[in-house]
N, C-alpha and C positions, 0 to 999 in steps of 0.2 A: 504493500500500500504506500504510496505516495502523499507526500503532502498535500499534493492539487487533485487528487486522485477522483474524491469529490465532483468536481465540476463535468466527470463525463457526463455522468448524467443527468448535467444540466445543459449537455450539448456543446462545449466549451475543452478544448483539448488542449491543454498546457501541461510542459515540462515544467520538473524543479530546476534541472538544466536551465531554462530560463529566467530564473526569479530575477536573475541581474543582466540581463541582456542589453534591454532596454538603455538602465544604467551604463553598459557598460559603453554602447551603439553610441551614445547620447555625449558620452565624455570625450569619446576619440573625436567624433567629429566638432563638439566644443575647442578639441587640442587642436586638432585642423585646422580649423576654422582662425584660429588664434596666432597659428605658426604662420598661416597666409599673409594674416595680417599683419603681423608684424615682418616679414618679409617683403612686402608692399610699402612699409611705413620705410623701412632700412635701406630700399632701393631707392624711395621718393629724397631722403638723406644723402643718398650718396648722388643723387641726381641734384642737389641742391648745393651741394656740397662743389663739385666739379663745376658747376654752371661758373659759383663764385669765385672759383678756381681762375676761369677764364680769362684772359686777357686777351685785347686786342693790339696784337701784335707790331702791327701801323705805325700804333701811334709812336712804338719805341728807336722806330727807324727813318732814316733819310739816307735819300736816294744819292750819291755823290760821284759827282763828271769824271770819265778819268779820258784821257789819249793812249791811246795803246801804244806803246811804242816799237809794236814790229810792226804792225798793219796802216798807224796813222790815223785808224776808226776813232771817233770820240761815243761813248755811248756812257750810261749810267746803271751803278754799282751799289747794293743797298747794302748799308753799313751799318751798325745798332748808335743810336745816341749815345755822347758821352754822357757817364755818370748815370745810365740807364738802365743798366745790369746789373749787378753784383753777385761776386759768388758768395754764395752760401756754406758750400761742402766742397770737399773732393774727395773722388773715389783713389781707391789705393793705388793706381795706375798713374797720377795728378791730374785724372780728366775733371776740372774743375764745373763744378755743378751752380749752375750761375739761376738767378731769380729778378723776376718773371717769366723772360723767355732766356733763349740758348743762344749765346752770343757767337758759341763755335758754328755756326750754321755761318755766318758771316764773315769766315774770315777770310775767304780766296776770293778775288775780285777776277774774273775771266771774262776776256772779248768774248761779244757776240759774232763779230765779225770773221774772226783769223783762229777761236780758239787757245789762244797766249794764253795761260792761266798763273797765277802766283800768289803768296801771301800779298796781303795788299801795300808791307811795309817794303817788300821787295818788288814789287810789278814794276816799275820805273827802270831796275839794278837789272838790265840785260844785255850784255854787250854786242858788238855786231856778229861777231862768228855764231852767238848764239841766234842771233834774230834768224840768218840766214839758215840754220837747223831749223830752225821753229816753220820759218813758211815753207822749206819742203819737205820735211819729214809729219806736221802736225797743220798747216792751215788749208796744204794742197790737196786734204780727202776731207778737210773739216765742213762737217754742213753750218753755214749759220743761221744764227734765231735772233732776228731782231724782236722778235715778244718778248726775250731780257726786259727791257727798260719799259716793259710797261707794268711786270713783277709788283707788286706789293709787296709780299713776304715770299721765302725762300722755304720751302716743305723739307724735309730731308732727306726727299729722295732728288731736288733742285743741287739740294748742297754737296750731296756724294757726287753727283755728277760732276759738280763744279771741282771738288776734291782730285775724282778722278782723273780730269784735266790736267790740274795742278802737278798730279805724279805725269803722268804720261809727257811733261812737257820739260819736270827735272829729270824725267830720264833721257829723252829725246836730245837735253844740252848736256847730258853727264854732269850732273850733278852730285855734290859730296852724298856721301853712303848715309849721313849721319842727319841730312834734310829728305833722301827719301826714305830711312827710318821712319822721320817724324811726322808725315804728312801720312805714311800707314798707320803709325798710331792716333792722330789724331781721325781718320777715315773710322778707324776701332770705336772713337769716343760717338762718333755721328750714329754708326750701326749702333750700337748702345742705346742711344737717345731714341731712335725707334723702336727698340726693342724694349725699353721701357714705356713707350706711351702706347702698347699695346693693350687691347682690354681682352680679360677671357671671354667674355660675350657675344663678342665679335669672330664674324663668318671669316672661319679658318687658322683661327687663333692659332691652334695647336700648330700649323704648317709653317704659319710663318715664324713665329717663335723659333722652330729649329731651322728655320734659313738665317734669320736673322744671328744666333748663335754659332751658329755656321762662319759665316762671314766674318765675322769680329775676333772668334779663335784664327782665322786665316790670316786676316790683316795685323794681329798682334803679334803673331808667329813670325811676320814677315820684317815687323818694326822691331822685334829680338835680335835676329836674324843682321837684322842691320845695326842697331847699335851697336850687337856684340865687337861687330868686324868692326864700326869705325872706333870703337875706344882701342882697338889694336893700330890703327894707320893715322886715325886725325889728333889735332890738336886738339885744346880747348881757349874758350869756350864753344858747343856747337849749337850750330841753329839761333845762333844770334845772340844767348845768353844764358845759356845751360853750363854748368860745370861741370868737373867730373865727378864732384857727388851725386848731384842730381842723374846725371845718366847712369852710374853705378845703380841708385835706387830701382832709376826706371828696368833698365835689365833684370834687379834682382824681382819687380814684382812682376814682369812678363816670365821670367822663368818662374813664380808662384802660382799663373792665372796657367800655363800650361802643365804643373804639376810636379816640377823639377824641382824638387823641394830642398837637397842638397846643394842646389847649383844656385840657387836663392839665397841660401846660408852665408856662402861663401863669399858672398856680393855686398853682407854687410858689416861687418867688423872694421873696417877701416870708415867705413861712413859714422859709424857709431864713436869713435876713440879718434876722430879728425877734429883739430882745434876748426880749423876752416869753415865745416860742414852749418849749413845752416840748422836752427833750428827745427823748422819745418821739417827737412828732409831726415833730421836724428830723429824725430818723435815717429815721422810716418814710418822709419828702419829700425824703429823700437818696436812697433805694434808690427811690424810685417813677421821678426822675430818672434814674438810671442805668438803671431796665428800658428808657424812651421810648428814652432815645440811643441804648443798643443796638439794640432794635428798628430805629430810623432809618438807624441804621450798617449795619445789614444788609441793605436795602434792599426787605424782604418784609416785609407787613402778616400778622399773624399771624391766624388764624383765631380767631371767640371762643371756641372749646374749648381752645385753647394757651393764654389767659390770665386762666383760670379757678384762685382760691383750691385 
C-alpha cells in the first residue's frame, strides 16, 4: 500500500515517486530561468562596459605631408598626436602597451606611390644607391593606392602591410641585421595586438587565434634569429638607441616566448650585476628570472599558449 494508494479509486493515479516533482520541475526551471538572466544582465555589462571602452580613434590623429624621397610623390601619412598616447604597460618582450589607442600601428610612414616604406624618423635617411634599389627591385612590381590619404585610421591589418613594406625594403637596401630584427619584432607586437582584440564570440575565433599565434611565434623566431647574429657582428647602440643591455634582455625573452629556457638564463646575469644597465631593463631581467626558476621548480614545460604576453 502506498501512501496515494487511496486516490485510485477516486480515479486519480499518482506516485509517491512524485510527491516532489512538481517541486523539484519548478526549482530547476526557477535556477534556469535565473542563470539566463543573469547571463543576459552580464553580457548587457560587458556590452556597456566595451561600448565605454571605445574611442574614437580620429580624433587622436593627424594626417602629416611627407615627399618621398625616391619617387618625389608628396602624399599624406597619419601619425598619432603628440602627448596622445601613453603607455601604460609593457609586455615582457618591451612591446609597450600604450592607452587609448596603439600608437605602434603608426609608426612606418610608406609611399603610396613607389612603395618606399621606413620608420618615419628614418624615411628622409636614404641614400642614392639605395633609392636606385628601391625603384627596381620594390617600386617597379609595386601596385599603388592613392586611397592612402584618404585613411582615417590604420586597422592592423593596414599597418602589417605597411610593416611588411618597411622589411621588404631594408632588405631590398641590405640593411643592418639588427633593424631587420627589429621591424620582425615589432610586426610580432602588431600580430599580438590583433590577436588580443579578438573576441571568443566571434565567427571563427578559434581559426584565427591559431593563425594569429602562428604568425607572431614566426616573426619572433625571426627577430631572435637576428639579434642573436647582430650582437655577434654590430656595434652599439642598434636601431637608433638600444644598448647592449637592452638587446641582451630582448634575446633572453625571445628565447623564453620560444621555450629555451637555459639559453634565457644565460642572457641574464651580466644584465643583472651591470652598473650600466638600466633600471627598467634589471627589474624586467629580475622577473624574466624568477618566471624560468619557477617554471624549473615545477618540473612541467609549459605549453606556448601559457607563456604568451
Amino acid at each position: 500500500m502506498g501512501i496515494l494508494s487511496g486516490l485510485k479509486s477516486m480515479g486519480i493515479d499518482l506516485k509517491s515517486d512524485d510527491l516532489y516533482e512538481d517541486n523539484k520541475s519548478n526549482k530547476d526551471a526557477e535556477a534556469a530561468a535565473a542563470a539566463k538572466a543573469t547571463a543576459i544582465e552580464e553580457a548587457k555589462r560587458k556590452a556597456e562596459e566595451a561600448k565605454k571602452k571605445q574611442v574614437n580613434e580620429e580624433e587622436y590623429l593627424l594626417a602629416k605631408s611627407y615627399t618621398c624621397p625616391v619617387c618625389d610623390g608628396t602624399f599624406k601619412s597619419l601619425t598619432v598626436k603628440a602627448n596622445r598616447a601613453r603607455v601604460v604597460a609593457m609586455d615582457l618582450d618591451l612591446r609597450p602597451v600604450y592607452d587609448p589607442i596603439d600608437s605602434l600601428k603608426y609608426n612606418i610612414v610608406s609611399c603610396p606611390g613607389c612603395g618606399y616604406s621606413a620608420f618615419a624618423r628614418n624615411f628622409p635617411n636614404i641614400i642614392a644607391s639605395q633609392k636606385k634599389v628601391v625603384r627596381e627591385k620594390i617600386s617597379s612590381t609595386f601596385k599603388p593606392d592613392p586611397s592612402i590619404n584618404e585613411k582615417k585610421v590604420y586597422t592592423y591589418e593596414e599597418s602589417l602591410g605597411r610593416y611588411e613594406l618597411a622589411l621588404a625594403t631594408a632588405m631590398r637596401t641590405v640593411s643592418k641585421t639588427s633593424e631587420k630584427a627589429y621591424l620582425c619584432l615589432m610586426m610580432s607586437w602588431i600580430v599580438r595586438g590583433q590577436r588580443k582584440l579578438l573576441s571568443e564570440g566571434e565567427e571563427g575565433y578559434a581559426a584565427k587565434l591559431e593563425e594569429y599565434r602562428s604568425a607572431e611565434r614566426e616573426l619572433q623566431q625571426n627577430a631572435l634569429e637576428g639579434f642573436a647574429y647582430a650582437r655577434q657582428t654590430e656595434g652599439y647602440p642598434m636601431c637608433g638607441s638600444m644598448d647592449q643591455y637592452t638587446v641582451d634582455y630582448i634575446i633572453a625573452a625571445l628565447y623564453y616566448k620560444s621555450r629555451e629556457f637555459d639559453k634565457s638564463l644565460k642572457m641574464l646575469p651580466d644584465i643583472l650585476v651591470s652598473a650600466s644597465a638600466s633600471k627598467r631593463i634589471k627589474d624586467k631581467a629580475r622577473d624574466l628570472k624568477d618566471k624560468i626558476m619557477a617554471i624549473k621548480q615545477s618540473g612541467r614545460i609549459p605549453e606556448p599558449d601559457e607563456i604568451e604576453d
